[in-house]
C-alpha positions in Angstrom: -29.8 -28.8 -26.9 -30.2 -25.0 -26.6 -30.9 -23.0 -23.4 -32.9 -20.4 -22.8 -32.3 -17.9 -19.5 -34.2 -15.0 -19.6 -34.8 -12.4 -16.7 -36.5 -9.0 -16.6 -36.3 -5.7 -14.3 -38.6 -3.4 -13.3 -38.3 0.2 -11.8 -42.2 0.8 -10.1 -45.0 -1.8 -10.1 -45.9 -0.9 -12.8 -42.8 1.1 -14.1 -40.0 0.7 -17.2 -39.2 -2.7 -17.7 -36.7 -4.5 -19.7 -36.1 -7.9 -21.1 -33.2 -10.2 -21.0 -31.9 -13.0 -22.5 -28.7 -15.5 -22.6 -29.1 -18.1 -25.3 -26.2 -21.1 -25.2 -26.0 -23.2 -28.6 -23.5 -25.5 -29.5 -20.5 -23.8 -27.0 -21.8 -20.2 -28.3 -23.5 -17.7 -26.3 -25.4 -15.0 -27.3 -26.5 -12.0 -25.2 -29.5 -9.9 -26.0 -31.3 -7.0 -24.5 -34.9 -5.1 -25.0 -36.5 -2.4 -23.4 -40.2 -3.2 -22.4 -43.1 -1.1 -21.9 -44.1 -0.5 -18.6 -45.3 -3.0 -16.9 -45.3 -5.0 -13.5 -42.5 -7.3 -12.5 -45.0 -10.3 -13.2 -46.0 -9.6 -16.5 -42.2 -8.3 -17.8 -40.8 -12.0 -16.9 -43.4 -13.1 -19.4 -42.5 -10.9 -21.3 -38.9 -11.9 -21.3 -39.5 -15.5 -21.9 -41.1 -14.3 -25.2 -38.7 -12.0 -25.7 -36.4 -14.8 -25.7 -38.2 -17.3 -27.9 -38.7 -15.3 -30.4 -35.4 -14.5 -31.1 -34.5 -18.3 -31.2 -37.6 -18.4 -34.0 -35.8 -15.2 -35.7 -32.2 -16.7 -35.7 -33.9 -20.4 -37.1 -32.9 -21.5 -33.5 -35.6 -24.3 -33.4 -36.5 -27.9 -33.9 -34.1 -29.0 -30.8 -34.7 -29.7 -27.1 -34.7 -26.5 -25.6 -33.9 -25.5 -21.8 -35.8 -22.9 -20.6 -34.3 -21.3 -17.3 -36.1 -18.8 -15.2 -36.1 -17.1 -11.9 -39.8 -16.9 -11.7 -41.5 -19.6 -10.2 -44.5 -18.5 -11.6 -43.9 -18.2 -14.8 -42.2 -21.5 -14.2 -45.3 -23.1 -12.9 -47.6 -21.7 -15.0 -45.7 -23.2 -18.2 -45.7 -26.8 -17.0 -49.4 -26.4 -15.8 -50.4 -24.3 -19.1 -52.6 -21.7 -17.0 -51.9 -19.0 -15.3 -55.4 -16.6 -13.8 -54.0 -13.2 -14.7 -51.7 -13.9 -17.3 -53.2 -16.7 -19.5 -52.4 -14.7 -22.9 -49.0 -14.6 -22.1 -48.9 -18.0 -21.6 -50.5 -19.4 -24.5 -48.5 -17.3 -26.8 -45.2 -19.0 -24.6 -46.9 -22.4 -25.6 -47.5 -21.6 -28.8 -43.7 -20.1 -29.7 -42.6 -23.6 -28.1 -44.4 -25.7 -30.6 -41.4 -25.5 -32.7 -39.5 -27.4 -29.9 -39.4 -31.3 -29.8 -38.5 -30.9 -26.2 -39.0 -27.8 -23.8 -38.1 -28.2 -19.8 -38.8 -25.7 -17.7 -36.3 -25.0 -15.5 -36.4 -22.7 -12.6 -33.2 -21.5 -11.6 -32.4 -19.6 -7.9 -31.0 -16.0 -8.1 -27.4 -16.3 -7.9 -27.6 -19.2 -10.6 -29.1 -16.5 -12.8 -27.1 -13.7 -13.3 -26.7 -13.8 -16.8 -29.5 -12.7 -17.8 -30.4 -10.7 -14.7 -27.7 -8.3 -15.6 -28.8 -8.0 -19.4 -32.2 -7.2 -18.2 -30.6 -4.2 -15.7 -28.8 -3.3 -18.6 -31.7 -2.6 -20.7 -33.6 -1.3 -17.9 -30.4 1.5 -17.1 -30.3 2.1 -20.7 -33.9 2.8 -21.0 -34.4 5.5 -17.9 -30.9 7.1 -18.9 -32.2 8.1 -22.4 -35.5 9.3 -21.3 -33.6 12.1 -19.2 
C-alpha cells in the first residue's frame, strides 16, 4: 500500500500558495515540496493532492492501493462523491490521476494527525515569499 498526505498553505485568499506532500512506500518516506501560483486556500489543497499524484505517476509509484490523507474535508468529500460546484476540474483530473490505482481511500485526517505535510507546504510557502523579496 502507499500513502498519500498532502497539505497546502496560503498567505491571502487568494495569495502565494504552496504544495506539500509525504509519500510512505514500503518503510520509505519521501518528502516533496512545490510553490503554487496564487490561489485560494480551497483550490491550493486541490492542488496539492495533484501535486501529490503526479509525482507517484512520475516515480512509477502506481498500480497499488493507495491512501490518500487530507485535512480538507472538502476535497475529502468531493473525491468520494466525484463532484465538487466550484472546483469540478480539479476533481476530475484527481479521478483521472487515480485510475492508475486498484484501490484509492480517501482519508481525512484532523490537524495535528497531519503535520507532515502541513509543514512541507509552509516550507514551500516561506521559501516562496522569501525569494520574491
Amino acid at each position: 500500500m502507499i500513502i498519500l498526505a498532502t497539505d497546502a498553505a496560503t498567505k491571502g485568499a487568494p495569495g502565494p500558495s504552496a504544495a506539500g506532500a509525504l509519500i510512505t512506500h514500503r518503510q520509505q518516506r519521501l518528502q516533496l515540496k512545490q510553490a503554487l501560483p496564487e490561489m485560494d486556500n480551497h483550490h491550493a489543497e486541490f492542488a496539492a493532492v495533484i501535486f501529490g499524484l503526479q509525482a507517484l505517476h512520475t516515480r512509477g509509484l502506481t498500480g497499488e492501493t493507495l491512501e490518500l490523507r487530507t485535512d480538507s474535508k472538502l476535497v475529502q468529500s468531493s473525491l468520494e462523491k466525484g463532484y465538487a460546484k466550484h472546483f469540478q476540474p480539479e476533481v476530475d483530473q484527481i479521478l483521472q490521476l487515480e485510475q492508475a490505482f486498484p484501490l484509492v481511500l480517501h482519508v481525512w485526517e484532523a490537524d495535528h494527525q497531519h503535520q507532515g505535510p502541513h509543514h512541507l507546504a509552509q516550507q514551500a510557502l516561506f521559501n516562496q515569499l522569501n525569494t520574491k523579496k
